[in-house]
N, C-alpha and C positions, 0 to 999 in steps of 0.2 A: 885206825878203827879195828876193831875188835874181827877176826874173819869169820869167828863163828855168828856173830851180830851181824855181819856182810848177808853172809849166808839165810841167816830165818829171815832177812829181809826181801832177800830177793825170792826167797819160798813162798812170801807172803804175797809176795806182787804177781809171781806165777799162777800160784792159786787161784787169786781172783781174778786175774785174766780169765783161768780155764772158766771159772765159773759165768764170768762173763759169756765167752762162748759157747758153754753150755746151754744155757738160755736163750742166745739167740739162736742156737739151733733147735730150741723145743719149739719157739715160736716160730720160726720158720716153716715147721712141722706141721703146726697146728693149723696153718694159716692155708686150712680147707676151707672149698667155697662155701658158703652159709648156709646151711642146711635148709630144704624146704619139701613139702608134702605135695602129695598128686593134687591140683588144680582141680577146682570145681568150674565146671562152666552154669553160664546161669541162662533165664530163659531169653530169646532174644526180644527184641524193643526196637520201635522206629521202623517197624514191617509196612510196604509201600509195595505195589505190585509189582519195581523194580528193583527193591533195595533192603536191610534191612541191619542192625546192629548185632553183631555176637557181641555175648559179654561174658565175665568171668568173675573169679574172685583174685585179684591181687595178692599174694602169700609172701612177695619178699624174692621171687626168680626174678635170674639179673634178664630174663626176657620171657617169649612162650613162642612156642614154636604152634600155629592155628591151620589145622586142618580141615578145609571144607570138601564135601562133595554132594555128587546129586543121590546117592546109594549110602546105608547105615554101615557098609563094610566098607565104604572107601575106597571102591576100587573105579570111580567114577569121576575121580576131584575135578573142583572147579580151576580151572587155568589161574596160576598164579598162587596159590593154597595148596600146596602139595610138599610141603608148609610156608607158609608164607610169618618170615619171623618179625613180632611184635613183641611191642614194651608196655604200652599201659593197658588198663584192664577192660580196653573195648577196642571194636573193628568196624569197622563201617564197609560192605559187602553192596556197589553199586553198577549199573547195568548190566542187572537181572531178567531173564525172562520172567513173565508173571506165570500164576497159577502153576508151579514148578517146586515141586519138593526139595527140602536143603539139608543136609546135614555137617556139624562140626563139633570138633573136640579140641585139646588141648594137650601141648606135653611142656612142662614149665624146662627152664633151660638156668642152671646156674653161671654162675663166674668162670666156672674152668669148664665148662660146654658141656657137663655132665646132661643126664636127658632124666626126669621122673617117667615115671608112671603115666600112659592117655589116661585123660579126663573120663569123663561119663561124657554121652553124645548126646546133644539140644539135636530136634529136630524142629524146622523152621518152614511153613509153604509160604510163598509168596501167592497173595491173593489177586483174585481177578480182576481190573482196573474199573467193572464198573461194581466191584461189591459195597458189603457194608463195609463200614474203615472201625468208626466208633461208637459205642453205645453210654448214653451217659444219665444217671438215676440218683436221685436224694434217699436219705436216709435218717433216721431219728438218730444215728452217732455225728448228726450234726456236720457229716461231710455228703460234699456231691464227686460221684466218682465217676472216672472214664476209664471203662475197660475194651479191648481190643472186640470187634466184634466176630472177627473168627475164630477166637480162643477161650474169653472171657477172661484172659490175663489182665493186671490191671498196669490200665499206664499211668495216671496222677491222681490225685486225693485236692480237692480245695476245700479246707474246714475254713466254717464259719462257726457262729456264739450260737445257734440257736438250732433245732430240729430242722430238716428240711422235705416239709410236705407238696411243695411247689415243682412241677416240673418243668424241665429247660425248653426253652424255645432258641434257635439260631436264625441268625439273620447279617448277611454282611459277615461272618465269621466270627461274630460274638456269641456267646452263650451267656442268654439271661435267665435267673431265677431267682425265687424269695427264699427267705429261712424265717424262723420265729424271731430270729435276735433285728426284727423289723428293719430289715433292709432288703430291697431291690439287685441285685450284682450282672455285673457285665464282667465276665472274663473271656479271654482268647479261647476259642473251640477247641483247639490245636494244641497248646503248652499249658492250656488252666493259669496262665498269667491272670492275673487279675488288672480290670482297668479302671472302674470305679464300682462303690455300693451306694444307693440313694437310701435313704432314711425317710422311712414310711410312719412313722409313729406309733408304729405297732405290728402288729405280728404278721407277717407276707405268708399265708398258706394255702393262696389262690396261684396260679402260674401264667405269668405273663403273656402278653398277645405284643404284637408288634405290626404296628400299620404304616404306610408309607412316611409317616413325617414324626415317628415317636413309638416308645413303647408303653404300655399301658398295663396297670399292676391297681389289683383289690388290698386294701388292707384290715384287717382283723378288727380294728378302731373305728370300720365305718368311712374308712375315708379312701376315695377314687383315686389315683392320679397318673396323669399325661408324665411321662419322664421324657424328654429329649434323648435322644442317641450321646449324650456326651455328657448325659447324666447329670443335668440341671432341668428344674420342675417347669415342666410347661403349663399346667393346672392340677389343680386337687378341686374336688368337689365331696360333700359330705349329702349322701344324697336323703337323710332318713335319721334325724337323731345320733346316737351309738348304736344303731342297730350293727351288727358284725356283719362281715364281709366274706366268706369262703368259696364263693360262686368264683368261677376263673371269667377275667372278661372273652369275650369274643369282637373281632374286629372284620366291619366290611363294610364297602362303599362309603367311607370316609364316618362311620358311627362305630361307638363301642356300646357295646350290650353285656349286661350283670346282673343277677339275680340279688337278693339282700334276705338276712334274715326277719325283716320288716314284710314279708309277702310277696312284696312287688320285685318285678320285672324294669329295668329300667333303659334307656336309651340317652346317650351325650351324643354329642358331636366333641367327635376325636380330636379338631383343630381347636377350641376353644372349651372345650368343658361342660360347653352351657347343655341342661337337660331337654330334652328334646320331648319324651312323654315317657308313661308312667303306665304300668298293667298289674293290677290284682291277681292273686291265686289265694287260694287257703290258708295258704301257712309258710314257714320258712321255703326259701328257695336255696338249697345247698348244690345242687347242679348248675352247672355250667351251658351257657346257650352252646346252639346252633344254628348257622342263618344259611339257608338253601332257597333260592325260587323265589327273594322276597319275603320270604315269612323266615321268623325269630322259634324257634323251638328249645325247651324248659322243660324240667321235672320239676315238681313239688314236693312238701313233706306230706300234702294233703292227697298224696294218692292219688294224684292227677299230670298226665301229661298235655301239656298245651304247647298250640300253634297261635300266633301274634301278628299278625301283621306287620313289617318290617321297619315299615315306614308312618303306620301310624299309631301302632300300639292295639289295634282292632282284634278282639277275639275272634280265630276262624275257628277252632272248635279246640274240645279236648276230651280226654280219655282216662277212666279212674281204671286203675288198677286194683290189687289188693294189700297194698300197704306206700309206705311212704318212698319215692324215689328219687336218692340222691347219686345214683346215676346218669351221666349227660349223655342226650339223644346222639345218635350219628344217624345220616343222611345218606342213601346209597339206591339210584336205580328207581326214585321217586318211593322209596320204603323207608319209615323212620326204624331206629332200633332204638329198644331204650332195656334196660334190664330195672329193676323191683325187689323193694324189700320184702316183697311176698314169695321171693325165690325165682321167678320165671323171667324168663326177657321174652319181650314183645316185638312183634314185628305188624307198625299200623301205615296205613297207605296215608303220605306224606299229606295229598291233600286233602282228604275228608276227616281222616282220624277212624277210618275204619281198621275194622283186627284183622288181619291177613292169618299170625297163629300167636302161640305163644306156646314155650314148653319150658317145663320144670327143674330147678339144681335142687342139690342135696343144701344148699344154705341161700341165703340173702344174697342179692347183688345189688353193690356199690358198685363197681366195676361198670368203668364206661364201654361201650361194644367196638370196636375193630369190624371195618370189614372190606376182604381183601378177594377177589377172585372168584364172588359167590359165598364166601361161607365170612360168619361170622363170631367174632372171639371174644369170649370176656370170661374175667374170672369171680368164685362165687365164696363167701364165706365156709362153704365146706370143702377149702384147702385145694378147689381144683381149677385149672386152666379148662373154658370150652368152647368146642368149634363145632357152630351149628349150619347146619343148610340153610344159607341165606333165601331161598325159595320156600323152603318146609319146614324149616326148624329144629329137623331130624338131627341128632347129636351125631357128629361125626365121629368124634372123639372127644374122650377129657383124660387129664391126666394131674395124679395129685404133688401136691407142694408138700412142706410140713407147715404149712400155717396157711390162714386165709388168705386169699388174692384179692386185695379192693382197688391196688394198683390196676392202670386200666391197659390194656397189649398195642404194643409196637409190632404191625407186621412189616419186614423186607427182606427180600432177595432170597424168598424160602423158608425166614424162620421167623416165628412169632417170640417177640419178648415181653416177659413180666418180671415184676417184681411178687416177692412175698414176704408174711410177716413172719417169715423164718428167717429173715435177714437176707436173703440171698435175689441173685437176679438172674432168673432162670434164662435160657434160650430152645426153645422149642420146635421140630420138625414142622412146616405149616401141614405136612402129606398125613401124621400119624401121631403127631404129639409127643413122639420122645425127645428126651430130654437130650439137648445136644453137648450144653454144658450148665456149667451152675458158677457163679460169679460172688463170694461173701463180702458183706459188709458188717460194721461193725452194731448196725441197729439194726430196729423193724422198717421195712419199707412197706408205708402206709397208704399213704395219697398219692406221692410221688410216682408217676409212669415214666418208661424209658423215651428216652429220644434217642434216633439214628442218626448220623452223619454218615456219607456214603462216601469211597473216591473221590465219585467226579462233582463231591459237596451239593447233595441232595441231601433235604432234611425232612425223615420223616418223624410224624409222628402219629397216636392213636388217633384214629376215627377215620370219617370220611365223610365231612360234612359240609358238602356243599362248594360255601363260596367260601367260606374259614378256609376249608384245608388247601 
C-alpha cells in the first residue's frame, strides 16, 4: 500500500475521532441544569382551623425548597419548614394552631442544587373553628359558586345550562338548588361533586326547602314537587292551570306552603302532595311564605301583606302598603318585617298586623329582611345594603354596591352577605357596613341570596322566620 495513502487515511480516522470528541465535550458542557424562573406561589386552598394547602406554580425545578413561618420576615418558621424540600406543586400544612397567622414562599431548586430567586410571600390565617368556612351564591353566568368565607377567595364553580336565581339550601351535607335549565341539583357542600339533578319541566327560580322526609322545589311550569333525598319524585302536584311558580316553598310541621302567580296562597301536605287549602290575595304572589306561631305569612303584588292561619287557611288580617311586595316577610321577637316596592320596609306587630314604623330607601325593595341582634338588613334597588334598628327603624348604616341589591343578606359570625347586580358577592361589617371583601362572578346576581356553612356545619341562611328558619 501506498504510505502516503497509509497516511491521509489514518489523518482521516484521527480527525474524526477529534471531532468526535470534540462534541462530546461541547455536550458534556452544555449539559447545565434546565434552566427555570423565580416560582410564583399562589393563594392557599383547603384552610381548616388546623390546616391548610400552600400551592405554587410548577416551572419545570427538579424540586422547591418551601418556607413557612408565623412572621412575613421569616424569622419565626414553622418547625420542619425552615425549608422543608418538596416536588409537586402543593403542600399540605397540618396540626395547626387555629386563628394563627401563616406565612410562605418559595425558592425553586434545579438538578445541580442551584437555588432561584424567593418567591413572592402568600400570607394564610387559620380561622376560628367555630367561624364561617363557606359562603355559596347563584348567578345569571349560569354557575353556583363557593368561595372561602374569610377571604372571598374562590374555591369551586359547578355550571349548569341555565341562570341560576335559586338559592342553596344544605342539609345532611348536600347542597340543593334550581337553575332555569329546569332542574333540581344535589351536590356535595364540601367538593361541589355533583350527585343527582331532578328534572322539573321547566325553569327552577324558586329555592328549595327541605323537610324531614324530602326536599320540595316550585317550578316555573306551575308545577309543585316532593323530590326524595336520592332524587326520585315523591309527588308533583299542579296546583292552578300554568299559572307560574316563583314563590320559594316553605316547610313546617309536616306541610309546605307557596304562593302562585294565580293569587292564592296554598298549603300540601309534604308526605303525600295532596292540597290541603287554598287563600286568595289580589294579585300575583311572588314572595315567599313564612310560618311563625301558627300563622302562614305572604306579600302580594296587590300591596298587601297577609297573615293566614297555618292550619286552616283563615284570614287574620292584613296590611296595604304602598305598592306591590315581592319581598318575603321575616319573623323576629313577635314583629314581622317585610320591605315594599314603595321603597320603605315595614315593621308590623306579627299578631294584629299593626305598623310599629316604617322608613324610607333611595329605591324599591325586593330584598328579603335579615335580622340578626336587633337590627335588620335588606338591600334596595338604589345600589345599597341596609341596617335598620329593629326597634325604630332608624338606619344605622347603608353602604352602596354598583348595582341594585334584590339578593336578600346572609348574616354570621359578624358579617353580613349580599349579593349585587354588579356581579359580585359583597361581605359586609355587621358593626359599620364596610365592606370586608368583594367576591366576582361572572353574571348578575339577582334573586339568588347567599348561604353560609360554618365549621362546626351550621347552615345559615337569610331571615329569621319563625319555625322555617
Amino acid at each position: 500500500m501506498n504510505p502516503t495513502t497509509l497516511f491521509s487515511k489514518k489523518s482521516l480516522l484521527l480527525a474524526g475521532l477529534g471531532l468526535i470528541l470534540l462534541n462530546a465535550c461541547k455536550k458534556e458542557n452544555s449539559a447545565t441544569a434546565p434552566p427555570f424562573t423565580v416560582p410564583v406561589a399562589l393563594e392557599a386552598t383547603n384552610i381548616t382551623p388546623v390546616s391548610f394547602t400552600a400551592n405554587w406554580e410548577k416551572d419545570g425545578a427538579a424540586s422547591y425548597n418551601l418556607y413557612v413561618a408565623t412572621d412575613s420576615n421569616f424569622a419565626n418558621p414553622v418547625s420542619g419548614y425552615n425549608p422543608q424540600s418538596v416536588k409537586p406543586d402543593s403542600a399540605i400544612l397540618t396540626g395547626l394552631p387555629s386563628n394563627k397567622d401563616y406565612f410562605y414562599k418559595l425558592v425553586a431548586v434545579n438538578s445541580k442544587g442551584e437555588l432561584s430567586a424567593p418567591s413572592n410571600i402568600i400570607h394564610v390565617q387559620t380561622p376560628d373553628p367555630t367561624a364561617d368556612r363557606f359562603v355559596y351564591i347563584g348567578s345569571e353566568d349560569k354557575n353556583l359558586y363557593c368561595f372561602y368565607a374569610g377571604t372571598g377567595a374562590k374555591v369551586w364553580t359547578f355550571a349548569t345550562s341555565g341562570d341560576i336565581e335559586s338559592s342553596a339550601t344544605i342539609s345532611g351535607g348536600v347542597l340543593y338548588f334550581g337553575s332555569s335549565d329546569q332542574r333540581l341539583y344535589a351536590i356535595d357542600a364540601v367538593t361541589g361533586v355533583k350527585q343527582w339533578g331532578f328534572l322539573a319541566g321547566g325553569a327552577v327560580l324558586s329555592s328549595p326547602t327541605v323537610g324531614t322526609d324530602g326536599v320540595y322545589i316550585a317550578s316555573y311550569s306551575g308545577m309543585m314537587f316532593g323530590v326524595n333525598k336520592n332524587g326520585s319524585q315523591k309527588w308533583s302536584a299542579q296546583p292552578s292551570g300554568n299559572s307560574q311558580l316563583m314563590s320559594s316553598p316553605a316547610y313546617s310541621n309536616g306541610i309546605v306552603y307557596f304562593g302562585s302567580k294565580d293569587n292564592n296562597l296554598y298549603a300540601f301536605d309534604a308526605a303525600s302532595g295532596t292540597k290541603l287549602w287554598t287563600a286568595a290575595t289580589g294579585d300575583s304572589i311572588n314572595s315567599s311564605p313564612a310560618v311563625s306561631n301558627g300563622v302562614v305569612y305572604v306579600g302580594s303584588s296587590d300591596k298587601n301583606a297577609y297573615a293566614f292561619d297555618a292550619v286552616t287557611g283563615a284570614l287574620k288580617w292584613k296590611y296595604a302598603t304602598g305598592d306591590s311586595i315581592l319581598s318575603s316577610p321575616t319573623i323576629s321577637n313577635g314583629i314581622l318585617y317585610v320591605g315594599s316596592f314603595d321603597g320603605k320596609m315595614y315593621a308590623l306587630d306579627a299578631v294584629t298586623g299593626a305598623i310599629k314604623w316604617s322608613t324610607s330607601t333611595g329605591g324599591r325593595i325586593g330584598s328579603s329582611p335579615t335580622v340578626s341582634n336587633g337590627v335588620v338588613y335588606a338591600g334596595s334597588y338604589d345600589n345599597k345594603l341596609y341596617a335598620f334598628d329593629a326597634v325604630t327603624g332608624a338606619i344605622k348604616w347603608s353602604t352602596a354596591t354598583g348595582g341594585r341589591i334584590l339578593s336578600s343578606p346572609t348574616v354570621s359570625n359578624g358579617v353580613v352577605y349580599a349579593g349585587s347586580y354588579d356581579n359580585n358577592l359583597y361581605a359586609f361589617s355587621v358593626a359599620t357596613g364596610a365592606v370586608k371583601w368583594t367576591a366576582a362572578t361572572g353574571g348578575t346576581i339577582r334573586l339568588a341570596s347567599p348561604t353560609v356553612l360554618t365549621f362546626p356545619g351550621n347552615v345559615i341562611m337569610p331571615g329569621i322566620s319563625g319555625d322555617v328558619q
